[in-house]
C-alpha positions as CSV (number, residue, x, y, z in Angstrom):
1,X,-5.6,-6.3,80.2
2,X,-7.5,-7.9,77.6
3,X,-5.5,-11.2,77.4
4,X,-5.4,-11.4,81.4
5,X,-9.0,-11.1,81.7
6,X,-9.6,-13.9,79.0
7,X,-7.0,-16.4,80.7
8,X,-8.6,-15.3,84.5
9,X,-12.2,-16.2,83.5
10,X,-12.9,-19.9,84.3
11,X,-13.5,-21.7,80.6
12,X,-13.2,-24.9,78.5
13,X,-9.9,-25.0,77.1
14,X,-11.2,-26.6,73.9
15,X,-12.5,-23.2,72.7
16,X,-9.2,-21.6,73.2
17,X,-7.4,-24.4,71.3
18,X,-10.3,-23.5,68.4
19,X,-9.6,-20.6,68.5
20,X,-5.6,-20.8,67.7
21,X,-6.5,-23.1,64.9
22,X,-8.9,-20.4,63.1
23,X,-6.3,-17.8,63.8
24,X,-3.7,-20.0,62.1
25,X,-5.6,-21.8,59.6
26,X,-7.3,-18.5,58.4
27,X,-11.4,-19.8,58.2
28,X,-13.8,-21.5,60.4
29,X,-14.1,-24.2,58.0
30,X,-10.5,-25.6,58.0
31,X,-10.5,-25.2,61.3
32,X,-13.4,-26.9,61.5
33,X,-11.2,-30.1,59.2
34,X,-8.5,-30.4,61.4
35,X,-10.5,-30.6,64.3
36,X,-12.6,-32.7,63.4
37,X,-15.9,-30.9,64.3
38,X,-18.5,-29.0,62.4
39,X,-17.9,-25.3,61.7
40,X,-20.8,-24.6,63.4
41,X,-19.5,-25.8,66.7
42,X,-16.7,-23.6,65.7
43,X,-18.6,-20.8,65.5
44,X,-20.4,-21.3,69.1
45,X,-16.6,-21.5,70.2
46,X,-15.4,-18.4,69.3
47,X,-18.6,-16.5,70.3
48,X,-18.4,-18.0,73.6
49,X,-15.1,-16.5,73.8
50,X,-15.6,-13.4,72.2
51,X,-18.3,-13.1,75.0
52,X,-15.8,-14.0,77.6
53,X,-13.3,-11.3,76.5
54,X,-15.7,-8.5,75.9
55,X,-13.7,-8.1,72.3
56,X,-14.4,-9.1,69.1
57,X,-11.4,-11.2,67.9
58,X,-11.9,-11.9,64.4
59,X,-13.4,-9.9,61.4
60,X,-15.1,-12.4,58.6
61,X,-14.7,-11.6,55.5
62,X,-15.1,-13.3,51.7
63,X,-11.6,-14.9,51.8
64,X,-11.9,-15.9,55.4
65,X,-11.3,-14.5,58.7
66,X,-8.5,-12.0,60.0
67,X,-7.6,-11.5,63.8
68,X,-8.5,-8.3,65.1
69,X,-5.9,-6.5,67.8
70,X,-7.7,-7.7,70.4
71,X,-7.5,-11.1,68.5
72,X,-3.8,-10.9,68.0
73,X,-2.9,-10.1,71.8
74,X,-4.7,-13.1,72.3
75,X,-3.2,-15.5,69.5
76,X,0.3,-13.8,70.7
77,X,-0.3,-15.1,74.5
78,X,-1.9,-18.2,74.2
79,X,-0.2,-20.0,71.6
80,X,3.0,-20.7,74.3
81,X,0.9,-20.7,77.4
82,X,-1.2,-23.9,76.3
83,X,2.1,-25.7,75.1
84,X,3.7,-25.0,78.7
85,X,-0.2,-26.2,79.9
86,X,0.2,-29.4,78.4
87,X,3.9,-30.0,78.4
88,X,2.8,-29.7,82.3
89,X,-0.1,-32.0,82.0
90,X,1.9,-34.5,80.3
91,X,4.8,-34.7,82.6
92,X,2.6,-35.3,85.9
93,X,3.2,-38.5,87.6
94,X,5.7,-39.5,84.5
95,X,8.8,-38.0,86.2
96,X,9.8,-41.8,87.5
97,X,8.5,-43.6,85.0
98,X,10.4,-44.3,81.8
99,X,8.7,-43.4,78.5
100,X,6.9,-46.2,77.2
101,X,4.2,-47.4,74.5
102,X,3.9,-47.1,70.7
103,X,5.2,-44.3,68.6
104,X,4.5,-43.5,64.9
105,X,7.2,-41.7,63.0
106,X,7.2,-41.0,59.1
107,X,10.0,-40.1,57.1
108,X,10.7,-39.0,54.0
109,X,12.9,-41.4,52.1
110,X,16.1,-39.4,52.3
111,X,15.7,-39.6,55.8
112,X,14.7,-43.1,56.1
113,X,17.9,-44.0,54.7
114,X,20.4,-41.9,56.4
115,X,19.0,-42.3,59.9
116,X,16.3,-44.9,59.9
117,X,18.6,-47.9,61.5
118,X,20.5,-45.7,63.7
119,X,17.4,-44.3,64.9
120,X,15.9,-47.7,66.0
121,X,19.1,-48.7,67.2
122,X,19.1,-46.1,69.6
123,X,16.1,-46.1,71.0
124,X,15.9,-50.1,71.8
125,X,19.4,-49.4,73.6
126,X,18.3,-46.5,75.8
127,X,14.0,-46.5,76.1
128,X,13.5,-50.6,75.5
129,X,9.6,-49.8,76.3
130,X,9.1,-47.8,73.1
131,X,7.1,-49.1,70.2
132,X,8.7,-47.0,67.4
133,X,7.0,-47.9,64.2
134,X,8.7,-46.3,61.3
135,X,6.8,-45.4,57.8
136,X,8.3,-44.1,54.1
137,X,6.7,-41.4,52.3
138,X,7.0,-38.4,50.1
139,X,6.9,-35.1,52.0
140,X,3.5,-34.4,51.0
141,X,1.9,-37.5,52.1
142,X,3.6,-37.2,55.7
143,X,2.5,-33.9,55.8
144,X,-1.0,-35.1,55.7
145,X,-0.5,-37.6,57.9
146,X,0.8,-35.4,60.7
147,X,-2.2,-33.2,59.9
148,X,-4.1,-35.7,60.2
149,X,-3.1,-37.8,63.3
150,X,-2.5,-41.3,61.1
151,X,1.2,-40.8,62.4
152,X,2.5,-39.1,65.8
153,X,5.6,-37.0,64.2
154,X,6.5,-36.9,60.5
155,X,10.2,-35.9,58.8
156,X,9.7,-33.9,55.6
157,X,11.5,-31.3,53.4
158,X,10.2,-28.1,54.0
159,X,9.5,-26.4,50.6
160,X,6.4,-23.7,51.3
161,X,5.1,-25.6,54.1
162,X,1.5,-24.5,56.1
163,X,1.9,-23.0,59.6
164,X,-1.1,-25.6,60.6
165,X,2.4,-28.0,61.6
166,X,4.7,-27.1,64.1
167,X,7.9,-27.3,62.7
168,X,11.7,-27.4,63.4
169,X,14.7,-27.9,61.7
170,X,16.5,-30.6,61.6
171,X,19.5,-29.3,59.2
172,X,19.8,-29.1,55.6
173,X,21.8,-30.6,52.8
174,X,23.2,-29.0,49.3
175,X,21.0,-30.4,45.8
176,X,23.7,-32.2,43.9
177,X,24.2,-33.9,40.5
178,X,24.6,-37.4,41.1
179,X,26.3,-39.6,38.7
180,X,28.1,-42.6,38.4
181,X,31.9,-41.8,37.9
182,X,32.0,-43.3,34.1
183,X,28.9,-41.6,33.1
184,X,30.1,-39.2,30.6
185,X,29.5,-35.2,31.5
186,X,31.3,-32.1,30.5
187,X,32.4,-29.1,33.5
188,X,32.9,-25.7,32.6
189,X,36.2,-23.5,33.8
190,X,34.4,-23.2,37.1
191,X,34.4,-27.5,37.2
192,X,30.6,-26.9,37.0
193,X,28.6,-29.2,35.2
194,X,27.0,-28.8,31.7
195,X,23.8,-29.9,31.7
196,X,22.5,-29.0,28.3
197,X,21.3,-32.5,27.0
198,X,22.5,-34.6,29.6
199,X,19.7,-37.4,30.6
200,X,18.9,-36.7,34.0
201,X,16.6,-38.6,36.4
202,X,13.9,-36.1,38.4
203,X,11.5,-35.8,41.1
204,X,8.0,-36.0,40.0
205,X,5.8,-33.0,39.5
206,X,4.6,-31.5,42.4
207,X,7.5,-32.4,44.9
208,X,8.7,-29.7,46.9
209,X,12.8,-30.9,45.2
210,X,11.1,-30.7,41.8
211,X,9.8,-26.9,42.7
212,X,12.9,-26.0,43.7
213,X,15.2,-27.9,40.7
214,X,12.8,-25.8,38.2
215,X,12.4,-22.5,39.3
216,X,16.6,-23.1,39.6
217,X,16.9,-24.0,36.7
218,X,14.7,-21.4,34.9
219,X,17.0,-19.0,37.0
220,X,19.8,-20.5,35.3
221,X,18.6,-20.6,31.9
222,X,19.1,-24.4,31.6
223,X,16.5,-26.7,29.8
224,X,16.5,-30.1,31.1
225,X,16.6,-32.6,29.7
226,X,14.2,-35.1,32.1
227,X,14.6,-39.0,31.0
228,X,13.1,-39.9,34.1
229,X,10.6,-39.0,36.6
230,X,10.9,-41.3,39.8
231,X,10.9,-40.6,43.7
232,X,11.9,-43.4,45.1
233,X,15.8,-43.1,45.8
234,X,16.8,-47.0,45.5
235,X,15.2,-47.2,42.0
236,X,17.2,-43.8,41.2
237,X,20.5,-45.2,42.4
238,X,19.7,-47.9,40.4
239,X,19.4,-45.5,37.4
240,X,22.9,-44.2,38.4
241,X,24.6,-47.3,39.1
242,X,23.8,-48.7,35.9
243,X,24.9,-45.2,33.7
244,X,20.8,-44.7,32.1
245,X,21.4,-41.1,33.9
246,X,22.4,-38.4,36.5
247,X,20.2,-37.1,38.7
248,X,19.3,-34.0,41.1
249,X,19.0,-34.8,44.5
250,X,19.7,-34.0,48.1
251,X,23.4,-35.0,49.5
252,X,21.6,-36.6,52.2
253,X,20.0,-39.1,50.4
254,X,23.4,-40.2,48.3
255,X,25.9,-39.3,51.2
256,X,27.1,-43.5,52.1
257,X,27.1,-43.9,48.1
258,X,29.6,-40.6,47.8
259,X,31.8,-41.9,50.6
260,X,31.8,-45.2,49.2
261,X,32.9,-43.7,45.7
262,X,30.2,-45.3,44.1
263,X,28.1,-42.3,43.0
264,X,30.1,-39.0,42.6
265,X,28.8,-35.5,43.2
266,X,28.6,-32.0,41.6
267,X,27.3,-29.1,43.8
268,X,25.0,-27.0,41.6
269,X,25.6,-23.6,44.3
270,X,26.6,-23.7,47.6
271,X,23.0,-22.1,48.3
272,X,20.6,-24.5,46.7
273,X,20.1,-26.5,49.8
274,X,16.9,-28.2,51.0
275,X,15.6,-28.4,54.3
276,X,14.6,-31.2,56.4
277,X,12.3,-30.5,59.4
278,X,10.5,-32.4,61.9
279,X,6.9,-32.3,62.2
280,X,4.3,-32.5,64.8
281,X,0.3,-31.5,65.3
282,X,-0.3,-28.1,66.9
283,X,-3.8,-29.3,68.6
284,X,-2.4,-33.0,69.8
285,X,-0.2,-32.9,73.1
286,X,3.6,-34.8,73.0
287,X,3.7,-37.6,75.1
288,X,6.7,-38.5,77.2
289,X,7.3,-41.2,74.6
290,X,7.4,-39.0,71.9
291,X,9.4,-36.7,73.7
292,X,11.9,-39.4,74.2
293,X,11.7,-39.9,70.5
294,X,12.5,-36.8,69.4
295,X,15.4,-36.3,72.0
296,X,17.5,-39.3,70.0
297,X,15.4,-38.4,66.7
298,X,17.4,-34.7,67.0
299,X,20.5,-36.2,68.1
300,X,20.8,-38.7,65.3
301,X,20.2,-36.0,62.9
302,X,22.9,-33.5,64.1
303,X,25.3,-36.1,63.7
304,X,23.8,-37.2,60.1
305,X,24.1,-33.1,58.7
306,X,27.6,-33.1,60.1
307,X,29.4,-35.8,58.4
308,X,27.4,-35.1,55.3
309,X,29.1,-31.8,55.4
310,X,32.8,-32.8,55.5
């Protein structure tokens, strides 16, 4: 009854889209950050609708704020029935018009170069009217710029990510050692590889990979021995090409090399995968181009995890 009432009474929707992002954000004032307005408008917003419900729907306290049951019927109704609201508001008038105008789409650099040309291949050939721009980063900084509307849908690995994103999977790839074929390294019984001593290249400190490599390795009881700490995967390929080390990476970032025979691969358990998932703002509606964008954008990627799994 509650949530009825609050969606029957006539109201600005921009306090209702407040209200989801202090309900997922956990405090008024990052709300207040990703919106872009000050908390004290952010207050007025949820009192207004407070008022309008006849419920409180938050409790403040030191660390925050925490929905209330009222709040939670609320949060649990309106997050999908304002996505369907602008989905709708988007597609009026559009149904004959093919998708059209600029769209800005970062990806990680393990992405970039598995999909990056197909991608733009594919969406000259089938929506000519789209502007795609595409932009490199590390997860983090796409992260931000999703956040932040610099870019309109970001690529990233998803290691621990915030729930201020909406995010969905793309696929995932194994973490392999990646080595040129001459570079010396012993295998166990199990054709495992020893890594005691071995010069390896890394992510830097503070990469989601890096996280993962560590706590797997402290797992594993392995000291490693880091010779070089580099993110940018053409410089590392370099490193493996010319035999200064092996390195931890994603498959999807090495897969041409591997089928090539160029770089040759060790799978460090079938379960140390990383994730690649596509991101886009929870209070910024998808345009029809965007939509068009990620149609090919999830098609292209399907096919990528696939043949990087054979």
């Amino acid at each position: 009854m509650l949530v009825q009432t609050c969606l029957a009474r006539r109201m600005n929707t921009k306090i209702l889209h407040t209200f989801l992002m202090v309900a997922e954000s956990g405090g008024l004032s990052s709300a207040a950050s990703v919106l872009g307005i000050p908390q004290s408008q952010v207050s007025r917003h949820i009192k207004e609708l407070e008022e309008i419900c006849g419920a409180p729907l938050l409790y403040r306290h030191g660390r925050g704020v925490s929905l209330t049951l009222a709040g939670e019927r609320l949060h649990g109704t309106l997050r999908p029935a304002l996505i369907q609201l602008q989905e709708a508001l988007s597609t009026v008038g559009d149904q004959d018009r093919e998708p059209s105008g600029p769209v800005d789409l970062a990806l990680s650099p393990s992405f970039m170069h598995a999909v990056g040309l197909r991608l733009l291949d594919a969406i000259q050939k089938e929506y000519p009217g789209i502007q795609l721009r595409l932009i490199s980063g590390n997860s983090r900084y796409v992260y931000e710029w999703v956040l932040h509307a610099q870019v309109d849908i970001g690529v990233l690995s998803d290691i621990g990510m915030s729930s201020q994103l909406l995010l969905d999977e793309l696929g995932s790839a194994r973490v392999v050692l990646a080595r040129h074929p001459d570079f010396p390294l012993l295998l166990d019984s199990e054709a495992r590889p020893e890594l005691s001593g071995v010069a390896l290249r890394l992510p830097s400190p503070g990469q989601g990979l890096r996280r993962q490599i560590d706590i797997w390795a402290a797992k594993q009881q392995i000291v490693l021995n880091t010779v070089y700490e580099i993110d940018d995967i053409e410089i590392t390929k370099e490193i493996i090409a010319s035999q200064r080390a092996a390195a931890i990476v994603s498959r999807l970032s090495i897969y041409k090399e591997l089928a090539s025979g160029a770089i040759v691969e060790h799978v460090l358990g079938n379960d140390f995968r990383v994730r690649s998932v596509m991101a886009t703002a929870r209070n910024r509606p998808i345009t029809p181009a965007m939509k068009a964008v990620i149609k090919i954008l999830k098609q292209i990627s399907a096919a990528v995890f696939e043949e990087i799994e054979d």
